[in-house]
C-alpha positions as CSV (number, residue, x, y, z in Angstrom):
1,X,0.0,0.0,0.0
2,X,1.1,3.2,-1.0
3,X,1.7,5.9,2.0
4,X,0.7,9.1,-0.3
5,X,4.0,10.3,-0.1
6,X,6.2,10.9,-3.3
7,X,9.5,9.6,-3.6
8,X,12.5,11.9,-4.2
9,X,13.3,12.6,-7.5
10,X,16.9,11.4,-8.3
11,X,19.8,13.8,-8.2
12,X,21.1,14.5,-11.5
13,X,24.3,12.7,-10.4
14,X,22.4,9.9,-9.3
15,X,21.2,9.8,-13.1
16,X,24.4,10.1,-14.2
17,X,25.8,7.1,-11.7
18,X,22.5,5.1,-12.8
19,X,23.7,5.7,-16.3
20,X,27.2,3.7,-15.6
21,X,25.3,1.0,-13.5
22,X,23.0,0.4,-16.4
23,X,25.9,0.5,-18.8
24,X,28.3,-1.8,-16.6
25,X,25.1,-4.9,-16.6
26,X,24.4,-4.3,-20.2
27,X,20.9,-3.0,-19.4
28,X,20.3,-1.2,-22.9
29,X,16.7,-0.3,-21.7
30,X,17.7,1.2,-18.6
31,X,20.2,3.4,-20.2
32,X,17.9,4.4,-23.3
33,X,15.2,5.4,-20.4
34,X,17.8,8.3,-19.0
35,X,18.8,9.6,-22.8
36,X,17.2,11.7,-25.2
37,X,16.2,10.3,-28.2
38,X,18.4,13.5,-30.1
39,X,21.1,13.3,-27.6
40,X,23.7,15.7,-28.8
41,X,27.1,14.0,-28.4
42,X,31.0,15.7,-28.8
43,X,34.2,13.9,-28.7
44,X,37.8,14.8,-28.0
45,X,40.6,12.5,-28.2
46,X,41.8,9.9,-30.6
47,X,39.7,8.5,-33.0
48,X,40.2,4.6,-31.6
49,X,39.2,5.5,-28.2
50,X,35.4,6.6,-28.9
51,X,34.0,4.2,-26.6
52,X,30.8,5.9,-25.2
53,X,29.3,6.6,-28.6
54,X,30.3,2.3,-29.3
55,X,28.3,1.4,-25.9
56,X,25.4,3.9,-26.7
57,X,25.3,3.0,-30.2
58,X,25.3,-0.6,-29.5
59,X,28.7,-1.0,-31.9
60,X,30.6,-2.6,-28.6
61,X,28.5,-5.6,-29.0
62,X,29.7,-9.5,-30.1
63,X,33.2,-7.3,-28.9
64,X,35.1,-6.5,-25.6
65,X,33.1,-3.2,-24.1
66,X,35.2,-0.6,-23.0
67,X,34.2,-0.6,-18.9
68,X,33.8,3.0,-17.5
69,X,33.8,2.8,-13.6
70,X,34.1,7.0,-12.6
71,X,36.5,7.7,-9.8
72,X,34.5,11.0,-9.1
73,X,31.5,12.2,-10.2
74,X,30.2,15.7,-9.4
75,X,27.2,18.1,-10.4
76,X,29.5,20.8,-11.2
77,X,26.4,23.8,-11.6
78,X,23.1,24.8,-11.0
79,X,20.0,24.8,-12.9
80,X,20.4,27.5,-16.0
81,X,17.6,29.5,-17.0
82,X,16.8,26.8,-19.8
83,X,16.5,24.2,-16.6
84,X,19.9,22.6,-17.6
85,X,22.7,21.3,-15.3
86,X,25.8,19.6,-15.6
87,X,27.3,16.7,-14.0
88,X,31.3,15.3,-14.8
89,X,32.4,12.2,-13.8
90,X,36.4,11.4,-14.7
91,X,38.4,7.9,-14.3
92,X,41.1,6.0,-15.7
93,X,41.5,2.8,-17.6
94,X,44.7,0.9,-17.1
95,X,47.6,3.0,-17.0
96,X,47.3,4.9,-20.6
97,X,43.6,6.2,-20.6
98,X,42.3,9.1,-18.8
99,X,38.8,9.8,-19.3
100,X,36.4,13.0,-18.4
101,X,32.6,12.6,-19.4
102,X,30.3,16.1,-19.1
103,X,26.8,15.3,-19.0
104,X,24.4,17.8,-19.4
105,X,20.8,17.0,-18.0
106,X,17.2,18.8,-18.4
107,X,14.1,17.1,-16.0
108,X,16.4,14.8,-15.2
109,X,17.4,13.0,-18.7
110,X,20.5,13.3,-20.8
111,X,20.5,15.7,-23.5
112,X,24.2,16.4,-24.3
113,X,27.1,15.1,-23.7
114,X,30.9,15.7,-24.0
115,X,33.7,13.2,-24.3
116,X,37.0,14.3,-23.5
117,X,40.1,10.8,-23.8
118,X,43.3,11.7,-22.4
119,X,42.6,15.5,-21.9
120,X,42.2,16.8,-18.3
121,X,39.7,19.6,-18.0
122,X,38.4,22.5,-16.5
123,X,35.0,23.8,-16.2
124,X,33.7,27.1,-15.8
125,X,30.6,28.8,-15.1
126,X,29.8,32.0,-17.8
127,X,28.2,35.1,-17.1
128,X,29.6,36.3,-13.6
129,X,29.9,39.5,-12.5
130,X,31.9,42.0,-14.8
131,X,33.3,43.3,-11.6
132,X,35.2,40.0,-10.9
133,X,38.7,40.1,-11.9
134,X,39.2,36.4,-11.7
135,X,37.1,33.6,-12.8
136,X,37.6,30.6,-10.8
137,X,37.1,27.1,-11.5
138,X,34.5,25.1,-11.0
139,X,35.7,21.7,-11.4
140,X,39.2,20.5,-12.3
141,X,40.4,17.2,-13.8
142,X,42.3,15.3,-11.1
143,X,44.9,13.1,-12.1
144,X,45.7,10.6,-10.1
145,X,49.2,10.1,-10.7
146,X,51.4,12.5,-12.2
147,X,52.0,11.8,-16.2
148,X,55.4,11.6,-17.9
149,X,53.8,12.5,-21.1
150,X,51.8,15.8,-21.6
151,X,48.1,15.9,-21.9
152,X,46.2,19.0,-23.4
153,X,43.6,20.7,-21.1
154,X,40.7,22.0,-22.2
155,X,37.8,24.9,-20.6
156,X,34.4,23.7,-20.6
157,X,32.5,27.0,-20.2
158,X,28.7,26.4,-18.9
């Protein structure tokens, strides 16, 4: 018997977490459920290592899947005006590949999302005050281990 009470709505970094679950089991229909059906996607990194758009895509099939397990995952803003907010989740596989993922949600499904392979990132938030001098971070890649090779950084401006 139902109480009358609602349960919470998810976070939109329990969505995104969800996402990974559903992703890690193979559940196809629990991770079409938190995408939009135009889902806008953009990729940065070497050409080989698109392994998101082969898991959403169902091209990883029949082969071994690429397994995403985030070390951190953060909501990184607030609700826009537009009702969007952005959650990144980072991690590494083995010792070469350093991943960021920036999901952008609205009512709690995936619209966009931004792939970033061995790149470490920063995110910032647009449209503060003119009398700032300084516009701080928001979220910052955090590698685990320093690198002996270089990796580009990139700004995500939200």
């Amino acid at each position: 018997m139902g109480t009358g009470l609602h349960a919470p709505s998810k976070s939109n970094r329990a969505v995104v977490e969800s996402l990974y679950v559903s992703l890690a089991r193979g559940d196809a229909a629990a991770v079409t459920s938190l995408l939009a059906a135009d889902l806008d996607w953009w990729f940065h990194g070497p050409r080989r290592c698109q392994h998101m758009r082969r898991l959403l895509t169902g091209e990883a099939k029949g082969g071994v899947a690429f397994r995403f397990a985030p070390a951190r995952v953060a909501e990184v803003s607030n609700a826009t005006e537009g009702g969007d907010q952005w959650v990144v989740a980072e991690g590494w596989a083995g010792q070469h590949d350093y991943w960021v993922h920036a999901w952008c949600l609205r009512s709690r499904i995936i619209t966009s999302f931004r792939e970033y392979f061995n790149t470490s990132v920063t995110v910032r938030k647009l449209g503060r005050p003119a009398k700032e001098d300084v516009v701080w971070a928001i979220w910052e890649s955090q590698l685990p281990r320093p690198r002996c090779r270089s990796m580009p950084g990139l700004v995500l401006a939200i």
